[in-house]
C-alpha positions, 0 to 999 in steps of 0.5 A, a space after each residue: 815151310 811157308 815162307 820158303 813155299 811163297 818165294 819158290 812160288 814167287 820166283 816161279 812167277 817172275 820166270 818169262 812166260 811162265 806167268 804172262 796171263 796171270 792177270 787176266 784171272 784175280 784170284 784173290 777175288 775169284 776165292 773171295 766170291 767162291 767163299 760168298 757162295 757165288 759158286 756158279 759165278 766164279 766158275 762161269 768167270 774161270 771158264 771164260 778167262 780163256 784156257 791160258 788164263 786158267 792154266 796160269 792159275 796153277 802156277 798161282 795156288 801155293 803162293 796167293 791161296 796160301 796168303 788169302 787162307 792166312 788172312 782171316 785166322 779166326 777164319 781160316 778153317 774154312 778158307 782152307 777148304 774153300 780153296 781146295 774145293 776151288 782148285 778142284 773145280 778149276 781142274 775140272 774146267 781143265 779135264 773139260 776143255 781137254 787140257 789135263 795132263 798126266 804128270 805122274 810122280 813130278 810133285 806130291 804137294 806145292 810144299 815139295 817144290 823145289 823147282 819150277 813145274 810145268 804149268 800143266 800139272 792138276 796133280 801138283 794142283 790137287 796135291 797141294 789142295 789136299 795137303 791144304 785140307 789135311 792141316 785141319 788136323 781133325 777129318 771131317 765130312 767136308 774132306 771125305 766130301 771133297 776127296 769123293 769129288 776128286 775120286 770122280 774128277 779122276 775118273 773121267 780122266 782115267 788118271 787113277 795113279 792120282 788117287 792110287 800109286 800101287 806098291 813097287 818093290 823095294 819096299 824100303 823105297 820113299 813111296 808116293 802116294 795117291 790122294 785116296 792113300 793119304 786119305 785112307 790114313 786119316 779115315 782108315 776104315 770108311 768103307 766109300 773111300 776104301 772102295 775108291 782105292 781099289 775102283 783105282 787099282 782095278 780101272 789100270 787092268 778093266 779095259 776092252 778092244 772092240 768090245 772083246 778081252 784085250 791081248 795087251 792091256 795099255 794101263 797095266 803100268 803095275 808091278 807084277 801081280 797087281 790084279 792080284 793087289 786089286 783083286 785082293 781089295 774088291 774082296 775085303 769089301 764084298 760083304 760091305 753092306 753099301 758098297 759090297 755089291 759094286 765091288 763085286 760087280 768090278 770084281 767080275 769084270 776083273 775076272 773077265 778080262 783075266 779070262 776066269 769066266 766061272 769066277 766072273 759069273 759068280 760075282 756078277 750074279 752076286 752083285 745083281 742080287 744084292 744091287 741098291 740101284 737100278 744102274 748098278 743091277 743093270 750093269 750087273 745083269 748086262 754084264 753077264 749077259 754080254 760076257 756069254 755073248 762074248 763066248 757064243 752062249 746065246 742061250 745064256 745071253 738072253 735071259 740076262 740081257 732080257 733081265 737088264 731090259 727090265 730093269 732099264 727099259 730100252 738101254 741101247 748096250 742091252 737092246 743092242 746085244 739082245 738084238 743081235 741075238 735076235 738076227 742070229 735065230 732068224 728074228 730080223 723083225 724082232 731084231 728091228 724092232 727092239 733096236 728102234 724102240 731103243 733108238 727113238 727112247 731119248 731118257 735110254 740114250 743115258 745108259 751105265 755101261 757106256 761110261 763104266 771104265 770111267 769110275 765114279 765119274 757121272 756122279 761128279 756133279 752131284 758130288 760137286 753139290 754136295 762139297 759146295 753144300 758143305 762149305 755154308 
């Protein structure tokens, strides 16, 4: 299979223009340096190789990756991860620079290529990664590391099928998975990675129009009853003692956006009680104000929005909405005030709720960290 791999991607190489600024990027030694643990380096080279180079590298993966991690064999467990954690970074870099594009069901991996892709694939190219990481047969933390580090990448792409392809009838038909399906086959009962899945199965349906319930929903690219299926999986993790409160927190959401204001308020309350974190309760509390907001409770509104105030002082989405319940009872000055305090506040400006239809993607640098710690 590898051998068949290396000509398809070799043949791939020598169509004009399809690798004309491969040189311009030695990947051989980009890995070699990644695996010294030059890691800022080797970004920072990739990066200012130009967009064309970087591009090229996609190209390059399964046929000069593949001849590095066989190189060493006593060594080549952790070149395999080595390079997958690179690809990532790689495709971060392209998310960065705007050039991630949807290529959904061209390829599951480089090992089912059989003719060339375009060059502007990060699914063929963290497909391929993941096929790479999951030939060390056992799972390890250093995988769930890496695919908690992809579920964030995605995330602030908002290309949740990379992660999730949900169920299309019939049933019987070869079904593509995300890498988060995949995974979940070797790690079937971690709860973080189950999440992951369904954080990808709600986001298709968790979108807003000016702040207000959406008429028609662009991302619902689902079978019928798909926010049942992703319903079905916040619930099963509700009373996961570590990521139960979050899920319910999307779980509200959800019901918001299907117009279920009495089961939303239920699972937002729920999963301000229980939060772990101080952004997670204060989305929570945020939340439940700003939805009655959004039906006209003004009286409801305040005392959730004052709620999420405390828990982080000056958040603009807070300040903002309790604000303007301060213009509509007739406190201009008050209104005035709370929202200047929030303005002139630099460490408020960071607030959740801005980024939270975008997944787990502010954590992507910590869990970046966390993969590169876990390639010593």
């Amino acid at each position: 299979m590898r051998s068949i791999l290396m000509f398809v991607a070799a043949v791939v190489l020598t169509v004009p223009g399809l690798g004309a600024a491969r040189r311009d990027l030695d990947l051989t030694a980009l890995l070699r340096t990644y695996a010294a643990g030059r890691h800022d380096e080797v970004v920072k080279t990739i990066a200012a190789g130009g967009d064309e180079a970087g591009r090229a590298l996609r190209l390059e993966w399964p046929v000069v990756a593949s001849r590095w991690i066989d190189e060493a064999p006593e060594g080549r467990h952790r070149r395999m991860l080595v390079a997958a954690s690179l690809a990532l970074e790689t495709e971060n870099i392209r998310a960065e620079r705007g050039d991630w594009t949807l290529h959904t069901n061209v390829c599951q991996s480089y090992r089912e290529l059989l003719v060339p892709l375009p060059a502007g694939s990060a699914h063929c190219v963290l497909q391929w990664a993941y096929s790479v990481i999951a030939e060390r047969l056992t799972p390890d933390e250093a995988e769930r590391a890496w695919l908690l580090a992809a579920a964030a990448l995605a995330g602030g792409v908002r290309d949740w099928r990379l992660l999730h392809v949900p169920p299309f009838p019939p049933a019987s038909r070869t079904q593509t998975r995300g890498l988060i399906d995949s995974a979940l086959l070797r790690f079937p009962d971690d709860p973080e990675l189950r999440f992951q899945q369904a954080l990808a199965s709600v986001s298709r349906f968790n979108t807003t129009v000016d702040g207000g319930r959406a008429a028609y929903q662009p991302m619902r690219l689902s079978p019928r009853g798909g926010e049942a299926e992703a319903a079905a999986m916040l619930e099963a993790l509700a009373a996961d003692p570590r990521v139960g409160p979050e899920a319910q927190l999307q779980l509200g959401y959800l019901h918001w956006t299907m117009n279920r204001d009495q089961e939303a308020a239920a699972a937002l309350a729920d999963a301000a009680a229980r939060a772990h974190d101080a952004d997670l309760r204060y989305l929570a509390q945020f939340l439940i104000g700003w939805t009655a907001l959004q039906r006209g409770d003004l009286a409801a509104a305040r005392p959730s929005l004052t709620a999420a105030l405390d828990t982080r002082p000056n958040s603009q989405s807070a300040a903002v909405a309790l604000a303007a319940i301060d213009l509509k009872e007739g406190e201009a000055s008050r209104a005035y005030e709370r929202a200047r305090a929030s303005l002139n506040d630099k460490a408020a400006a960071d607030d959740p709720w801005r980024l939270f239809l975008y997944g787990h993607h502010p954590k992507l640098p910590a869990r970046i960290a966390e993969l590169r710690r876990r390639l010593q």
